[in-house]
N, C-alpha and C positions, 0 to 999 in steps of 0.2 A: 615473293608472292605473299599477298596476306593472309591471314586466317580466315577473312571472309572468301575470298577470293578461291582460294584453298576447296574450300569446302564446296562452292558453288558452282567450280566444277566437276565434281565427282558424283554428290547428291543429289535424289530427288527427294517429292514426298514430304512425310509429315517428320521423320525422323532429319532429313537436310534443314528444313525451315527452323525446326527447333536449335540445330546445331551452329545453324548461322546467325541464329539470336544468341545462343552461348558464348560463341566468341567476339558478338559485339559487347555486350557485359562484360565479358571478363578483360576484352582489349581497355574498356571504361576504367576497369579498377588498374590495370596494369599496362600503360600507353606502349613502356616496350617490351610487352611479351614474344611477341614474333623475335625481337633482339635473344632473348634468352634463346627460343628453340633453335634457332641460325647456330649460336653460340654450341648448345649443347651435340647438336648435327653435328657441326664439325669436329671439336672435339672426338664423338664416337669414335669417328669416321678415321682419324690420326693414329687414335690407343688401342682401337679395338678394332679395325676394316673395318672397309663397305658392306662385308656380311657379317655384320655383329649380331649376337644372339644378345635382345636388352630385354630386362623386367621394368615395366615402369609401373612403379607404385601410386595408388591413391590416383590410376590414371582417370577418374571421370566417365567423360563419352568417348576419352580416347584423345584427345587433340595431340599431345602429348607422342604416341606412337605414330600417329597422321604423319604430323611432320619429320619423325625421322624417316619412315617406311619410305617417303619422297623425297626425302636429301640420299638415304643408303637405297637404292634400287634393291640389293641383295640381302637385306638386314630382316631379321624378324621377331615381332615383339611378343612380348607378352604383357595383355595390361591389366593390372588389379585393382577392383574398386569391391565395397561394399554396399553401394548404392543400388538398388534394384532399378529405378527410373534412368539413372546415369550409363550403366550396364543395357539396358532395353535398348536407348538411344543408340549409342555407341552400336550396337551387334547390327542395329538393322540398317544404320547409314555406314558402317564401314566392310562388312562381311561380304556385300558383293562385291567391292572393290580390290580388298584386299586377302578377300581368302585366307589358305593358311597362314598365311606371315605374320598376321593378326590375330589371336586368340586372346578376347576375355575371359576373365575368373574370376570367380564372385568369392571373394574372403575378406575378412576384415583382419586389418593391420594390426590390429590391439591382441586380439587373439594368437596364443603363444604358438598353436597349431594351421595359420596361416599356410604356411611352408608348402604344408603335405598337400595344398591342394592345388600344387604347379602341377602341369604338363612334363616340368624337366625342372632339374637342379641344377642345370650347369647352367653360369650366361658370361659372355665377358663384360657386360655393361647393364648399371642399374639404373633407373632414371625417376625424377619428381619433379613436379612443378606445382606449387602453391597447392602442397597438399601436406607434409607432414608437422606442420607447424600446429594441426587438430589434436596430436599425438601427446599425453602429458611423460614427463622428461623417463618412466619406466621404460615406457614404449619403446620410446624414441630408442633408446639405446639398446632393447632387443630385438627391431626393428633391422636395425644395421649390424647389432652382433649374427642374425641369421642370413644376412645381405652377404656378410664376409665370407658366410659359410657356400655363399650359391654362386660366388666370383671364383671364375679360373684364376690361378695365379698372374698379376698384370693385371686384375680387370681394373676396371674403372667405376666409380658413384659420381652422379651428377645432379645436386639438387639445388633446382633453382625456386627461390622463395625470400620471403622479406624475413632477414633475419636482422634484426635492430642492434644496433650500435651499444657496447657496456654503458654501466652509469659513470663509469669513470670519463665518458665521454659526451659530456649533455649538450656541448656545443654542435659535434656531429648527430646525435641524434636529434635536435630541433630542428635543425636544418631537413634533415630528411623527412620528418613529420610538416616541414612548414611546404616543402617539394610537392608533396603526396597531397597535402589538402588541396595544394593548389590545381593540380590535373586534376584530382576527383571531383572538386566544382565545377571545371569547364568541362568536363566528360558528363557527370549525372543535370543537367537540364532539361529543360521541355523540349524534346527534338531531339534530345540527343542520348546518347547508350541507353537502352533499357538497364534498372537494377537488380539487384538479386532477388530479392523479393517477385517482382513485378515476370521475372522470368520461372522462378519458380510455379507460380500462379499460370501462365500461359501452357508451361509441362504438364502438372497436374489436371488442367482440362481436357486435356488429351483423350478421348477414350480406349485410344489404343493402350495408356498407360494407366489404366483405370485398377486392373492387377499389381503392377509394380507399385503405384502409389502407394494401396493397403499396406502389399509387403514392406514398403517403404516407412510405411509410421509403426507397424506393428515392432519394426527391428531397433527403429530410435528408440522405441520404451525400450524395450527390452535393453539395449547397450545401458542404457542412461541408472541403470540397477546393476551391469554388470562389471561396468567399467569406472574409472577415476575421470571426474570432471575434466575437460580437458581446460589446458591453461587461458588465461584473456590473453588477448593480444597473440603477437609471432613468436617463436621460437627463436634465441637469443641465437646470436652467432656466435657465441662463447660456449653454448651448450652444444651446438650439432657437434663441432671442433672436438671437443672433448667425447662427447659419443661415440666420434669415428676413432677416434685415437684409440681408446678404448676395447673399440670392437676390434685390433690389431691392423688398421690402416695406415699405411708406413709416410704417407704424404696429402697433407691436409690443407687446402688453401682454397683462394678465389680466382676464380676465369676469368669473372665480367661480372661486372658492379654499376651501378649507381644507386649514391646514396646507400643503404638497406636494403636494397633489394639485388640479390646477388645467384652466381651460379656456383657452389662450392664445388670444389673436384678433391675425389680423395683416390685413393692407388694400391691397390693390394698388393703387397711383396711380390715381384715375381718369383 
C-alpha cells in the first residue's frame, strides 16, 4: 500500500489533506520510501515481535510510526519531533485512529534532556527516517549513546536515511548523486510532487496552525543561538557506523540499500 493510499484511508479533514501532500513530496525526494518502511516493518517485526515497543525519532507528522502501527497490529509507538506544526498535524490525523499505541512528544533531539520527557524508558526498537542526518556529528552520537541506554537488551536501531558513500569512494558516490538528480527532475515538474517549500507554504496557511507556526519560528531562533550549525548535506555512513559502535552497539550494518540511501541496523548485546 502507498503512503498516499495509506493515509487516505484512514483520514479526514484539514489535517488528512495536509498529510497526503506530505507524503507526495517526500515520496518526490525519496521514489522508494514505502521500500524502506516495508523494510524497517519487517525487520521490527523478526528482532523485536509484533508487539514491539518502538521510539521513532525526528518522527514528523508520524508517517514513520503509521506504517509500522499497520504492518505490527500489536506494536506501539512513540514518536518524537520538535516541530510544533509537524506535531499539530500528526496528533489530529492520527490520534483517532490510533489512540494509545500512538503517542507524540514534543522534544528536541539536540537537547541532552530529551530523554526525560518519554512516557517510558524501556523500548525494544528505535526508528528514523530521513531525520537525523539535521543532527551535527556531537548529537548524533549522544543521540544514540541515550538510544542504547532505552533498548532492552537485543533491541534493535533502524535508521533509514541518505548516508553518502566516503571519499575514498567518488566513483560510488557520483553515481549515486547522478541516480538522485535524475528521480528528483522527473519527480519535481509542473504536475508533478509538490516541493518543500511549496508544501510548507500550504501548512503554514492553515489557520488551524496559525499557533504552531508562531511556536514554530519563535523555536528556530531560538535553536539557531543554541545549538551548533547543523552539517550541509547527509550524514556520512562512516559517521552513523562509528557513532553506534560507539555508543556500545555490538552489530552495525546495512538491510536495504540503494545507492546512498540506506536502512542501517544496529543490535544491542543481548
Amino acid at each position: 500500500m502507498s503512503g498516499a493510499t495509506a493515509v487516505q484511508a484512514t483520514t479526514a479533514g484539514w489535517a488528512g489533506e495536509l498529510l497526503r501532500s506530505w507524503d507526495e513530496q517526500q515520496q518526490g525526494f525519496l521514489p522508494r520510501r514505502e521500500q524502506r518502511f516495508a523494510v524497517m516493518a519487517d525487520v521490527v517485526e523478526r528482532l523485536a515481535g509484533p508487539r514491539a515497543r518502538v521510539l521513532d525519532l525526528g518522527a514528523g507528522p508520524g508517517s514513520t510510526s503509521d506504517r509500522l502501527l499497520r504492518a505490527l497490529p500489536g506494536a506501539t509507538c512513540v514518536a518524537v519531533d520538535a516541530d510544533p506544526v509537524l506535531l499539530a498535524i500528526g496528533t489530529e490525523a492520527y490520534t483517532p485512529e490510533w489512540g494509545d499505541r500512538l503517542r507524540f512528544v514534543d522534544a528536541d533531539l539536540r537537547d541532552p534532556e530529551w530523554v526525560q520527557a518519554l512516557p517510558t524508558h524501556e523500548f525494544d526498537a528505535v526508528v528514523s527516517t530521513t531525520a537525523l542526518h539535521w543532527l551535527d556529528a556531537g548529537s548524533l552520537h549522544a543521540v544514540y549513546a541515550a538510544v542504547h541506554g532505552l533498548l532492552r537488551p537485543g533491541g534493535v536501531v533502524l535508521n533509514g536515511d541518505g548516508m553518502p558513500y566516503s571519499p575514498d569512494a567518488p566513483t560510488a558516490g557520483r553515481l549515486a548523486q547522478q541516480a538522485y538528480d535524475a528521480e528528483h527532475a522527473a519527480a519535481f515538474v509542473p504536475g508533478g510532487a509538490g516541493d518543500w517549500e511549496g508544501w510548507w507554504e500550504q501548512a503554514l496557511a492553515r489557520p488551524e496552525l496559525a499557533d504552531a507556526g508562531r511556536a514554530r519560528d519563535a523555536r528556530r531562533a531560538a535553536a539557531q543561538a543554541r545549538y551548533p550549525v547543523r552539517p550541509e548535506g547527509a550524514t556520512s555512513y562512516a559517521l552513523h557506523r562509528a557513532a553506534l559502535l560507539d555508543a556500545g552497539f555490538v552489530e552495525v550494518d546495512t538491510v536495504w540499500q540503494w545507492y546512498s540511501d540506506r536502512v542501517l541496523l544496529a543490535v544491542k548485546a543481548s
